[in-house]
HTML snippet that shows the backbone in 3Dmol.js (N, CA, C, O; Angstrom):
<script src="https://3Dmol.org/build/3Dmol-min.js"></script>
<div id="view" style="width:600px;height:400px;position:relative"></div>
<script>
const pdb = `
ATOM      1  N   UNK A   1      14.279-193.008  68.045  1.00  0.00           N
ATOM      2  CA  UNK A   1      13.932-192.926  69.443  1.00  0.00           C
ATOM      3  C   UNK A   1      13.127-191.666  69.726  1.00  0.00           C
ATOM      4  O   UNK A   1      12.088-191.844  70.362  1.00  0.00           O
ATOM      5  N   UNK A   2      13.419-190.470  69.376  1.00  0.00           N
ATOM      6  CA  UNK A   2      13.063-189.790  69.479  1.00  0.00           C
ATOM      7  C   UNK A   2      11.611-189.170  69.132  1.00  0.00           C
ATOM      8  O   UNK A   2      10.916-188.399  69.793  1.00  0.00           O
ATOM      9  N   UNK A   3      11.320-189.957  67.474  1.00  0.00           N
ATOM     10  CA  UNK A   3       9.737-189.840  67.388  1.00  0.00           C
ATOM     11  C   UNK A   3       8.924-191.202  67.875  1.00  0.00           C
ATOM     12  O   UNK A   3       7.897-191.526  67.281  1.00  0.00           O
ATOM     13  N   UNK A   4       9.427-191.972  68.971  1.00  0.00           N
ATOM     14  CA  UNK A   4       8.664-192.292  69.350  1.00  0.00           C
ATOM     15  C   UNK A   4       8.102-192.008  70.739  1.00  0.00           C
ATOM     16  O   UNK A   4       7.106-192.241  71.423  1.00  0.00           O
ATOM     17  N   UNK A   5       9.450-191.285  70.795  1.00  0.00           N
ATOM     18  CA  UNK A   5       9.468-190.587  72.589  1.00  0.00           C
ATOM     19  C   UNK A   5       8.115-189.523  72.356  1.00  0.00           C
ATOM     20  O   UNK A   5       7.098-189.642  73.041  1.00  0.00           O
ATOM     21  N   UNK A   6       8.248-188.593  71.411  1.00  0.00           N
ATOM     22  CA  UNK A   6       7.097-187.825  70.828  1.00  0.00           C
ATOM     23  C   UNK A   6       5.980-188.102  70.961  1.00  0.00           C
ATOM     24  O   UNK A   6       5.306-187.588  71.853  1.00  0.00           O
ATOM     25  N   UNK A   7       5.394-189.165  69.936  1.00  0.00           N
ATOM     26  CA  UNK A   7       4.616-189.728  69.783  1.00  0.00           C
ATOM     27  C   UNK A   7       3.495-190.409  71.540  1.00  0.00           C
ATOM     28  O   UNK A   7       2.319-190.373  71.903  1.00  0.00           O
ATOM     29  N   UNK A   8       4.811-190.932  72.085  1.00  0.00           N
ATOM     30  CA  UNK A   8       4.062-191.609  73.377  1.00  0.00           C
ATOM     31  C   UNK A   8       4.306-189.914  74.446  1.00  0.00           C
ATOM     32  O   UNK A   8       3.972-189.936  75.631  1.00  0.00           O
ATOM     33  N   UNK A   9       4.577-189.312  74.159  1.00  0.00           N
ATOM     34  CA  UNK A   9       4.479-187.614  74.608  1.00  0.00           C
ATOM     35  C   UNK A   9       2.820-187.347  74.688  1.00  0.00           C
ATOM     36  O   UNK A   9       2.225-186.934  75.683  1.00  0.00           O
ATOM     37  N   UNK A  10       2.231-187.687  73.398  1.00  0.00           N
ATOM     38  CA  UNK A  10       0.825-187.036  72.892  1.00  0.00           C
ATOM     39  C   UNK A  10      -0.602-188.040  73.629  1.00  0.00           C
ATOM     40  O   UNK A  10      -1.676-187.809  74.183  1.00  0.00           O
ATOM     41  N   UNK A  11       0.473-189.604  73.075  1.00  0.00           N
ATOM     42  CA  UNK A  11      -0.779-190.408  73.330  1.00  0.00           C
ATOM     43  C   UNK A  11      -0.703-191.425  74.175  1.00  0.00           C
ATOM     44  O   UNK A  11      -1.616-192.229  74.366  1.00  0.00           O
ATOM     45  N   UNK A  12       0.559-191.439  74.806  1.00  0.00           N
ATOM     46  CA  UNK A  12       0.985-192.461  76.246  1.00  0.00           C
ATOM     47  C   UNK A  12       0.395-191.873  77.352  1.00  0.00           C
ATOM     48  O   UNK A  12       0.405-190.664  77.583  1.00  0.00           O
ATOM     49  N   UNK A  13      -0.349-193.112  78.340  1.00  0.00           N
ATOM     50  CA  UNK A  13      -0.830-193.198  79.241  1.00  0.00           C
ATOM     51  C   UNK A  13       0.409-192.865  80.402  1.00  0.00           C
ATOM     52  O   UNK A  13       1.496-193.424  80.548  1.00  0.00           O
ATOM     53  N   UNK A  14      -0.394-191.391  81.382  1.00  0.00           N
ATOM     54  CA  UNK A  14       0.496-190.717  81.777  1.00  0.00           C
ATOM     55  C   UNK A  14       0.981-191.911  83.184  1.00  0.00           C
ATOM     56  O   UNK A  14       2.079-192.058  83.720  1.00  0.00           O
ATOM     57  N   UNK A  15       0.032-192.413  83.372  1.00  0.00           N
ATOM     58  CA  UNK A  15       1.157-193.536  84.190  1.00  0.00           C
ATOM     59  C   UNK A  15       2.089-194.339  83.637  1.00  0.00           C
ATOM     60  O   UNK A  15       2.778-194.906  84.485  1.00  0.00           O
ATOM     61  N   UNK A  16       2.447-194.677  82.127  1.00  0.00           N
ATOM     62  CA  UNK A  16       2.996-195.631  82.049  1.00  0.00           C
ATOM     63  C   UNK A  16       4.008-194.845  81.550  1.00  0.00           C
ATOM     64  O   UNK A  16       5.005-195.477  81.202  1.00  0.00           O
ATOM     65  N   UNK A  17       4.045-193.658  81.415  1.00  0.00           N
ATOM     66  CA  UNK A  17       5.196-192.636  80.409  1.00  0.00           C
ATOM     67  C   UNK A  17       5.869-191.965  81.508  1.00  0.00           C
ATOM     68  O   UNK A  17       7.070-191.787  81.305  1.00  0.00           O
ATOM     69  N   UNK A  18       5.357-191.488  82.770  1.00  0.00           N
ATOM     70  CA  UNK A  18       5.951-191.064  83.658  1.00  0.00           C
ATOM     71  C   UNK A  18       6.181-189.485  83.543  1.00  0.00           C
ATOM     72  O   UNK A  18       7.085-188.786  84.001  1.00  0.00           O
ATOM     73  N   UNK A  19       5.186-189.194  82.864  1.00  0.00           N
ATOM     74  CA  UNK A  19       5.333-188.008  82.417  1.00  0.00           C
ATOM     75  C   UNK A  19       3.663-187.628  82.125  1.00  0.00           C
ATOM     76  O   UNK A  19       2.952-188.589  81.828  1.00  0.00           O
ATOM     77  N   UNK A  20       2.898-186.006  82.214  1.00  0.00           N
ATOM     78  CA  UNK A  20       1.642-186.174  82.069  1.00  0.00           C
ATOM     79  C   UNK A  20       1.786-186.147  80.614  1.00  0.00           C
ATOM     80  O   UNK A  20       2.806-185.827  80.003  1.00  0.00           O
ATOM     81  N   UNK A  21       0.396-186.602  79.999  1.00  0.00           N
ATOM     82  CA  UNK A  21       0.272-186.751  78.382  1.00  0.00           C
ATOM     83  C   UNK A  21       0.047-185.445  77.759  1.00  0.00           C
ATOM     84  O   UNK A  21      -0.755-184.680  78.295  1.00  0.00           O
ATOM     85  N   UNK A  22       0.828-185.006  76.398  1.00  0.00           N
ATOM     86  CA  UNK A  22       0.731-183.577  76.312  1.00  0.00           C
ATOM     87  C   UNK A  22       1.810-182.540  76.767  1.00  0.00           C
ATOM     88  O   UNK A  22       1.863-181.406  76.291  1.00  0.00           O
ATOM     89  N   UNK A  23       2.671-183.013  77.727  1.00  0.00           N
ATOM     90  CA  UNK A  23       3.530-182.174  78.366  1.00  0.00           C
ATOM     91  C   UNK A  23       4.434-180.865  77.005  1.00  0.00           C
ATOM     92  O   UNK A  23       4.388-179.638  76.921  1.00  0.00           O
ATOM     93  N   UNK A  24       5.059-181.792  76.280  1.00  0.00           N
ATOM     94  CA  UNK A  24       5.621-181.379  75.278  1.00  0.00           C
ATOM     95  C   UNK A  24       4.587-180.618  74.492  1.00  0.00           C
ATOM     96  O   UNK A  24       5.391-179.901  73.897  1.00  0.00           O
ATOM     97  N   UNK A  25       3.722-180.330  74.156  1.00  0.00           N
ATOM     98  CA  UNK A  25       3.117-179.357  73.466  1.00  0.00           C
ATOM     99  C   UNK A  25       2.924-178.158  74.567  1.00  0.00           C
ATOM    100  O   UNK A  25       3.093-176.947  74.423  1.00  0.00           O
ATOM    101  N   UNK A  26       2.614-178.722  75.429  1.00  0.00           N
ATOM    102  CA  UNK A  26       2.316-177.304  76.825  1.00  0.00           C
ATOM    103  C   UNK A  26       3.272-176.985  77.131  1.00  0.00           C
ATOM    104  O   UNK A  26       3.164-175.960  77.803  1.00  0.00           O
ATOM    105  N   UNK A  27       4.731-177.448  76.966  1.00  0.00           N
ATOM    106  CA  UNK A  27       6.312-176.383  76.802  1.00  0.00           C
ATOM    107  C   UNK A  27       6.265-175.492  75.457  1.00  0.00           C
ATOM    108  O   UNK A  27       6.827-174.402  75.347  1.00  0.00           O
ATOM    109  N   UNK A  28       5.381-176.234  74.288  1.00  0.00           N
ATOM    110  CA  UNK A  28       5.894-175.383  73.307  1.00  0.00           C
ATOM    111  C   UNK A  28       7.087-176.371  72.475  1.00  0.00           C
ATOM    112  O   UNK A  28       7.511-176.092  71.354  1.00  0.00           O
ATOM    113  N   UNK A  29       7.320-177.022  72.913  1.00  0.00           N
ATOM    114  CA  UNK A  29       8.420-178.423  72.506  1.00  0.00           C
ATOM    115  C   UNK A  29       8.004-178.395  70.909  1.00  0.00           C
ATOM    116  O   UNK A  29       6.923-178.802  70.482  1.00  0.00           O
ATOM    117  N   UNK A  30       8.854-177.947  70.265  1.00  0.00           N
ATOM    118  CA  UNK A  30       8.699-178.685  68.909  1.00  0.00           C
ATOM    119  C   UNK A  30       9.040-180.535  68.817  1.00  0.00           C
ATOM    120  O   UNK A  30      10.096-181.112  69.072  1.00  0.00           O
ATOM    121  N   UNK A  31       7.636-181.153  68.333  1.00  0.00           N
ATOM    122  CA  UNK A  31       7.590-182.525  68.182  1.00  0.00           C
ATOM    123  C   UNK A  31       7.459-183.139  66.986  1.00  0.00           C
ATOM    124  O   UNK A  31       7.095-182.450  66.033  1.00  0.00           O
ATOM    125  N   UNK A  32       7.667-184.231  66.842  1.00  0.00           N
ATOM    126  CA  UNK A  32       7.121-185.070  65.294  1.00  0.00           C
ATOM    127  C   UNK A  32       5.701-184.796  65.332  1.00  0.00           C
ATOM    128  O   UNK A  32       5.193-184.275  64.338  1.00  0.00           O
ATOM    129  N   UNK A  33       5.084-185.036  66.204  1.00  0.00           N
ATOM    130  CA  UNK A  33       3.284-185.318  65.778  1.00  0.00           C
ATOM    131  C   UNK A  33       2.659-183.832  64.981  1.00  0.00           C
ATOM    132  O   UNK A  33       1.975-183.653  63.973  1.00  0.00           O
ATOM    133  N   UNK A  34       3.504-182.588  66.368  1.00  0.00           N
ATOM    134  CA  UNK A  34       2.968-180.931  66.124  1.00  0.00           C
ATOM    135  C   UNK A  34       3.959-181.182  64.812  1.00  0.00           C
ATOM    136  O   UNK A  34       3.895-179.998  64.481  1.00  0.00           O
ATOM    137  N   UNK A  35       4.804-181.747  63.817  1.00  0.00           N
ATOM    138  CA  UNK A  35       5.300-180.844  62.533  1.00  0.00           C
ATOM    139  C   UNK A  35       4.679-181.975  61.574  1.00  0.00           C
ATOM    140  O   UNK A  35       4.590-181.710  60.376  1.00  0.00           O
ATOM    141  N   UNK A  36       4.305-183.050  61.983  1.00  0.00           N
ATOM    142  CA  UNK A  36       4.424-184.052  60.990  1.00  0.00           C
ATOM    143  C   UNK A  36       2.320-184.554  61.031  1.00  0.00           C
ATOM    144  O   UNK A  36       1.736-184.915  60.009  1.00  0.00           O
ATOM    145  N   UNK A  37       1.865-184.472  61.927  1.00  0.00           N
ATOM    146  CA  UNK A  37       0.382-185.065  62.117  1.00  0.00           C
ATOM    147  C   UNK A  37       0.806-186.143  62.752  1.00  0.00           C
ATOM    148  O   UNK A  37       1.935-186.541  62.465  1.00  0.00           O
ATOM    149  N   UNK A  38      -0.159-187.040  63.986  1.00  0.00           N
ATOM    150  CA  UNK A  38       0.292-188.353  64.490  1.00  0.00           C
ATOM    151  C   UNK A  38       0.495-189.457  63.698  1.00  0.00           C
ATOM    152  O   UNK A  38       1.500-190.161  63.803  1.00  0.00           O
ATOM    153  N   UNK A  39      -0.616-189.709  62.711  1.00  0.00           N
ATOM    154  CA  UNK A  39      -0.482-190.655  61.667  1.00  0.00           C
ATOM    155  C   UNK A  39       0.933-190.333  60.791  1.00  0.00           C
ATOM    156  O   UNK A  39       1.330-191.467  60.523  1.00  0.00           O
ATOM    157  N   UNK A  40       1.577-189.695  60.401  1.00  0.00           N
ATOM    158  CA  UNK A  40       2.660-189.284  59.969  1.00  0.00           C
ATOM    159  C   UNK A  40       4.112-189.860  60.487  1.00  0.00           C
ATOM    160  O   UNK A  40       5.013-190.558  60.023  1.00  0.00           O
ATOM    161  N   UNK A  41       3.796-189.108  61.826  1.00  0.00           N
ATOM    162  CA  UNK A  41       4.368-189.270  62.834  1.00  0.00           C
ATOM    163  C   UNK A  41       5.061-190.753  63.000  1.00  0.00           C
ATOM    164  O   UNK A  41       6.221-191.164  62.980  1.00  0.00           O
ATOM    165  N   UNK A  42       3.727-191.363  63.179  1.00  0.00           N
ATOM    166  CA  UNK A  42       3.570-193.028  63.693  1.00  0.00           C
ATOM    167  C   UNK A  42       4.795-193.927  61.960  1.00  0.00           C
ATOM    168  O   UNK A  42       5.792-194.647  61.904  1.00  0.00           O
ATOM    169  N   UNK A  43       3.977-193.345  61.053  1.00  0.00           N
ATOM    170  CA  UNK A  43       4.552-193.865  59.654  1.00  0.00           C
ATOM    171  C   UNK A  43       6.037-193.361  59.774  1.00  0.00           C
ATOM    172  O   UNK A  43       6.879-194.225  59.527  1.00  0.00           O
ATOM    173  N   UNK A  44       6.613-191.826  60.186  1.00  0.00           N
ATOM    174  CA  UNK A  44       7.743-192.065  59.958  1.00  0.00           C
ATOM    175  C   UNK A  44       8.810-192.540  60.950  1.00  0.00           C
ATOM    176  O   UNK A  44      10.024-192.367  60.836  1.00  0.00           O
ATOM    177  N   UNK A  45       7.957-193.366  62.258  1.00  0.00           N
ATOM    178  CA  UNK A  45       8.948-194.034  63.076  1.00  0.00           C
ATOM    179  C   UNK A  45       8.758-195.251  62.775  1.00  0.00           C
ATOM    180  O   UNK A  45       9.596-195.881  63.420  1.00  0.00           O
ATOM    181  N   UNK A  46       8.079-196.022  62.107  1.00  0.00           N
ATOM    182  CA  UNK A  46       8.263-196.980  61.421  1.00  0.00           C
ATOM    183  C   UNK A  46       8.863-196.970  60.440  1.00  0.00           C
ATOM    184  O   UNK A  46       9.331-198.089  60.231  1.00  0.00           O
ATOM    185  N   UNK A  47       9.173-196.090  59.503  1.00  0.00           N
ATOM    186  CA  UNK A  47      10.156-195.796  58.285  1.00  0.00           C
ATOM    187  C   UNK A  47      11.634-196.270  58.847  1.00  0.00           C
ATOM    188  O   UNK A  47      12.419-197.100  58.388  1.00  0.00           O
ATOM    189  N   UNK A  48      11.723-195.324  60.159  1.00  0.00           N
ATOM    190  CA  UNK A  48      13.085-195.436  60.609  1.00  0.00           C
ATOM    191  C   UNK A  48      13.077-197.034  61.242  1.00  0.00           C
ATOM    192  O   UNK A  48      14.107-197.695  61.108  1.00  0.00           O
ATOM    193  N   UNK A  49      12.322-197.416  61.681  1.00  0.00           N
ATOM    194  CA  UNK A  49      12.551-198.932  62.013  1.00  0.00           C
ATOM    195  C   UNK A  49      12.965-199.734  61.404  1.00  0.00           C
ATOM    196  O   UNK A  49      13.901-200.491  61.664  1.00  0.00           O
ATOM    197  N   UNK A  50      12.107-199.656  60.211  1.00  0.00           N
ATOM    198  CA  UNK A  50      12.546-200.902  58.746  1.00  0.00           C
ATOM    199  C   UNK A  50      13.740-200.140  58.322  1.00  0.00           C
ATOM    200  O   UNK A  50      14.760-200.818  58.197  1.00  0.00           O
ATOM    201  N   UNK A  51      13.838-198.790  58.059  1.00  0.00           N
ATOM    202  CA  UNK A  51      15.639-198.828  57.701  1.00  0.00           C
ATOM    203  C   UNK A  51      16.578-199.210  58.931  1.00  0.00           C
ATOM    204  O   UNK A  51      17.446-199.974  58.510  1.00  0.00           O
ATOM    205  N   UNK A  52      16.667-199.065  59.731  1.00  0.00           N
ATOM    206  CA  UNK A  52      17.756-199.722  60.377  1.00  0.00           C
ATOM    207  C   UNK A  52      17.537-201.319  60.293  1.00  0.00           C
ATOM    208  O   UNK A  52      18.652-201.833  60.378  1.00  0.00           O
ATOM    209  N   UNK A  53      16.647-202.195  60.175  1.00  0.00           N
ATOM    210  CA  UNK A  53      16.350-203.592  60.245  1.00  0.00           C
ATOM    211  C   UNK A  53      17.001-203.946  58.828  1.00  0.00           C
ATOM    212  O   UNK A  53      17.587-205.021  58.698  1.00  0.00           O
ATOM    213  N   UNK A  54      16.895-203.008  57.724  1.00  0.00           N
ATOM    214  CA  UNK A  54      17.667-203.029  56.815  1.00  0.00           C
ATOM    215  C   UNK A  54      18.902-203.222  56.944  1.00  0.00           C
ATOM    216  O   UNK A  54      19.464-204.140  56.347  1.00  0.00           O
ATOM    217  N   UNK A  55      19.628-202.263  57.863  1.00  0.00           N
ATOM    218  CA  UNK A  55      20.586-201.727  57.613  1.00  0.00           C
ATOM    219  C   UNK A  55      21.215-203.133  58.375  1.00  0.00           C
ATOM    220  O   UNK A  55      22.280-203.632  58.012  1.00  0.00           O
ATOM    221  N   UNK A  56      20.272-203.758  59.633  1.00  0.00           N
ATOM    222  CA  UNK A  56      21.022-204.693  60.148  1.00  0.00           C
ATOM    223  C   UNK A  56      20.953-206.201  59.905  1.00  0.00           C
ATOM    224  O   UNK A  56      21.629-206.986  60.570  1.00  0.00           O
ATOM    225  N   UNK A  57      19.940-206.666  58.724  1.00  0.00           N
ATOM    226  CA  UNK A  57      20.000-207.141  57.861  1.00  0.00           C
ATOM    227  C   UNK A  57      21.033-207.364  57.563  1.00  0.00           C
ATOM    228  O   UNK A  57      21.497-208.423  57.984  1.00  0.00           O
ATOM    229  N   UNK A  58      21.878-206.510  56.719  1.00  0.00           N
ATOM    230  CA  UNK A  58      22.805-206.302  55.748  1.00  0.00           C
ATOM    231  C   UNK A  58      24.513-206.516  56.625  1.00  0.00           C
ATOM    232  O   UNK A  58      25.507-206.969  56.057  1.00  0.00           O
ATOM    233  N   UNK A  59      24.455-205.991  58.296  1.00  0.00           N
ATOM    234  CA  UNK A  59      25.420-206.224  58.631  1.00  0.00           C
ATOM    235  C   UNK A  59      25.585-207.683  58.668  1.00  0.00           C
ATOM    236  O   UNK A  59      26.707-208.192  58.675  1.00  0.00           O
ATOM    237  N   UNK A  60      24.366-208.458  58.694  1.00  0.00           N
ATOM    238  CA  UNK A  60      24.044-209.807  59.655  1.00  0.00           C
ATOM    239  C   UNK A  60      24.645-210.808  58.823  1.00  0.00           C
ATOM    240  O   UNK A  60      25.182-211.868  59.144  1.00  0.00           O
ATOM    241  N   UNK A  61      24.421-210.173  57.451  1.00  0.00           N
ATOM    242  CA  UNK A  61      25.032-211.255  56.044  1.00  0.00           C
ATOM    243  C   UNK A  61      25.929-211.437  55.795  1.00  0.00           C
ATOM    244  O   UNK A  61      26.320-212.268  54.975  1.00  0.00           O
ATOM    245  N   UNK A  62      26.734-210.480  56.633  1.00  0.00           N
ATOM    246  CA  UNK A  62      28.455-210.394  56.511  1.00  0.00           C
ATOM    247  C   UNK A  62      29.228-210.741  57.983  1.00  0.00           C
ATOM    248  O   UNK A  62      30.391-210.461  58.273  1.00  0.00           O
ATOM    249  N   UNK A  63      28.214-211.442  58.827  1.00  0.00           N
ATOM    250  CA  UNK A  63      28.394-212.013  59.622  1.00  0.00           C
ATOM    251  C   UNK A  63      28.414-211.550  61.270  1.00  0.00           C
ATOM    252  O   UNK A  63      28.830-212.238  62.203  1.00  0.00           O
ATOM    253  N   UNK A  64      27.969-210.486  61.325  1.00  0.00           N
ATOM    254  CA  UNK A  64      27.971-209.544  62.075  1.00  0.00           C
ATOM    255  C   UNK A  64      26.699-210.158  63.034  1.00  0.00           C
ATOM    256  O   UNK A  64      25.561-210.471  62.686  1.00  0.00           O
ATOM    257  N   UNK A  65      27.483-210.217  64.675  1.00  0.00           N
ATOM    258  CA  UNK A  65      26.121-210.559  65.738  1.00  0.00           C
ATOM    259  C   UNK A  65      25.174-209.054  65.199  1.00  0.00           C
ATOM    260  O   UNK A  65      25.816-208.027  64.980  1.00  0.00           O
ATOM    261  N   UNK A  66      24.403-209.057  65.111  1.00  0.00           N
ATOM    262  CA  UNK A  66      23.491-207.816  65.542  1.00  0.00           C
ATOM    263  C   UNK A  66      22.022-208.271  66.410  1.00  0.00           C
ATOM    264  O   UNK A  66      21.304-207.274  66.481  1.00  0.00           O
ATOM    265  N   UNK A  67      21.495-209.261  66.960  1.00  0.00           N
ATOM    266  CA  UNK A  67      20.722-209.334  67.505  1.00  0.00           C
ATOM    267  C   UNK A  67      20.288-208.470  68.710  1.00  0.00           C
ATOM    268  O   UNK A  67      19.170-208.296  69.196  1.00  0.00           O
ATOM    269  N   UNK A  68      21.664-207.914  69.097  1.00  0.00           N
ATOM    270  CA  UNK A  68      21.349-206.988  70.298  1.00  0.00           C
ATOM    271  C   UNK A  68      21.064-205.746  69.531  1.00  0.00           C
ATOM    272  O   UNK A  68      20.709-204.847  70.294  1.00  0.00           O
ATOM    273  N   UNK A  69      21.092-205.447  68.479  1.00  0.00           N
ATOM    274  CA  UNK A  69      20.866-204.113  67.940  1.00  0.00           C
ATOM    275  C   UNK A  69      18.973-204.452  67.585  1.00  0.00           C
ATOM    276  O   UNK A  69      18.019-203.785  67.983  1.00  0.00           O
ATOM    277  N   UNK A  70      18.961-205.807  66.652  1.00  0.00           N
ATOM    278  CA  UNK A  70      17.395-206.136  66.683  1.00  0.00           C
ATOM    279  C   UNK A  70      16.644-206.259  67.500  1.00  0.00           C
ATOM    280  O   UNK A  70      15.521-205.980  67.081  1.00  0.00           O
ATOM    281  N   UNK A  71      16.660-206.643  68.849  1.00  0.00           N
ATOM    282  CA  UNK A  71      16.405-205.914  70.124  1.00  0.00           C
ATOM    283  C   UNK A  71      15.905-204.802  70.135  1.00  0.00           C
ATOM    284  O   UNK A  71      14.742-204.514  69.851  1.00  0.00           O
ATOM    285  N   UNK A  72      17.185-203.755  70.633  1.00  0.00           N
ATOM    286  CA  UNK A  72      16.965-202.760  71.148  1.00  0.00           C
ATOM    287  C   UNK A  72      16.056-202.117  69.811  1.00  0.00           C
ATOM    288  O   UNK A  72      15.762-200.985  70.193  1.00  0.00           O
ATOM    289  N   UNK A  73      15.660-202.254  68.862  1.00  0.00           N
ATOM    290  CA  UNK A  73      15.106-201.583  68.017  1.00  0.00           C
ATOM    291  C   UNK A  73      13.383-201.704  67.778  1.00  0.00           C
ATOM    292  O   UNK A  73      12.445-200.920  67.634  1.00  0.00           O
ATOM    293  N   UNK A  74      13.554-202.914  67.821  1.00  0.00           N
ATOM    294  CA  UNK A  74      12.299-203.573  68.188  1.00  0.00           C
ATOM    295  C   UNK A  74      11.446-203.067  69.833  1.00  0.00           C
ATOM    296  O   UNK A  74      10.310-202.633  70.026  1.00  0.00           O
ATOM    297  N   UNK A  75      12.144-203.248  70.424  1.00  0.00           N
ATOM    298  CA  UNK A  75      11.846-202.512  72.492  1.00  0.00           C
ATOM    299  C   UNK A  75      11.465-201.152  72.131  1.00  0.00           C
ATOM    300  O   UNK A  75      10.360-200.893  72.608  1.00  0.00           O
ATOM    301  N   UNK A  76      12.124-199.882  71.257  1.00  0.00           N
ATOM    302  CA  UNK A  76      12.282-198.635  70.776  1.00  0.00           C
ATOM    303  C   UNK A  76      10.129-198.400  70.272  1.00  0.00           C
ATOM    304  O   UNK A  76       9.130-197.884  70.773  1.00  0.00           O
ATOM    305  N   UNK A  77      10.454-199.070  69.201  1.00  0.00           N
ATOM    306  CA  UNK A  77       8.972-199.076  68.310  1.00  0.00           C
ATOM    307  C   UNK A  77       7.550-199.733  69.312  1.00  0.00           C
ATOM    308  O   UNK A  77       6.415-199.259  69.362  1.00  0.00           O
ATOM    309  N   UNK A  78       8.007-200.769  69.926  1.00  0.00           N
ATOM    310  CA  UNK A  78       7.252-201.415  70.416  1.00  0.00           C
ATOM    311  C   UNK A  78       6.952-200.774  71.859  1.00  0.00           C
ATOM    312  O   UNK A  78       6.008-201.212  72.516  1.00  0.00           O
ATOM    313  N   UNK A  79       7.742-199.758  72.339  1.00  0.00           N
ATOM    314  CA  UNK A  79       7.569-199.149  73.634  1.00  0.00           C
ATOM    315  C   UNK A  79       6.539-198.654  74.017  1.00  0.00           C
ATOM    316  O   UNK A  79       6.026-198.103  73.043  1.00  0.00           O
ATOM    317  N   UNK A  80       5.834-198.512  75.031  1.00  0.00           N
ATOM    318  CA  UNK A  80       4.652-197.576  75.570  1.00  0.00           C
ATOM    319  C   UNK A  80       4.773-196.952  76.702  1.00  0.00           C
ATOM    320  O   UNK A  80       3.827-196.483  77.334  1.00  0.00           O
ATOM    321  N   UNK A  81       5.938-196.908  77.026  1.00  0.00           N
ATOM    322  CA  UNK A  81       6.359-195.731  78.429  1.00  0.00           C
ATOM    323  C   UNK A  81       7.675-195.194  77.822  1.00  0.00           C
ATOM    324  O   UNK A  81       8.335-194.350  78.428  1.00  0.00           O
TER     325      UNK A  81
END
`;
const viewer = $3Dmol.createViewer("view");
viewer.addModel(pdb, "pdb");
viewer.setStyle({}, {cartoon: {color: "spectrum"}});
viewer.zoomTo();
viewer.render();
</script>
């Protein structure tokens, strides 16, 4: 959640983020994009996506609802505000 909150920090449209674009670097905010590069950035919140899809995968085989977790994970990555 968090590097994508980052991420749409740098390059989300300040109407749709609710916040102006940039804010977090003009606090000084240590972010994913300022430690990691955006392309980085972008790759390692997709890293974290496919491991948890993994992870809920794996609950799903053992019978476990998780669709509300595939959801909310999917809404997370796919967000733009």
């Amino acid at each position: 959640l968090q590097v994508q909150d980052d991420i749409l920090d740098g390059i989300g449209a300040t109407e749709k983020t609710g916040k102006r674009q940039g804010s977090d670097i003009q606090h000084e905010k240590s972010t994913y994009p300022a430690l990691l590069g955006l392309d980085n950035a972008q790759k390692k919140a997709l890293d974290l996506y496919q491991e948890a899809m993994d992870s809920l995968s794996l609950l799903a085989s053992q019978s476990y609802n998780t669709s509300s977790l595939e959801a909310l994970a999917g809404f997370i990555i796919e967000r733009d505000n």
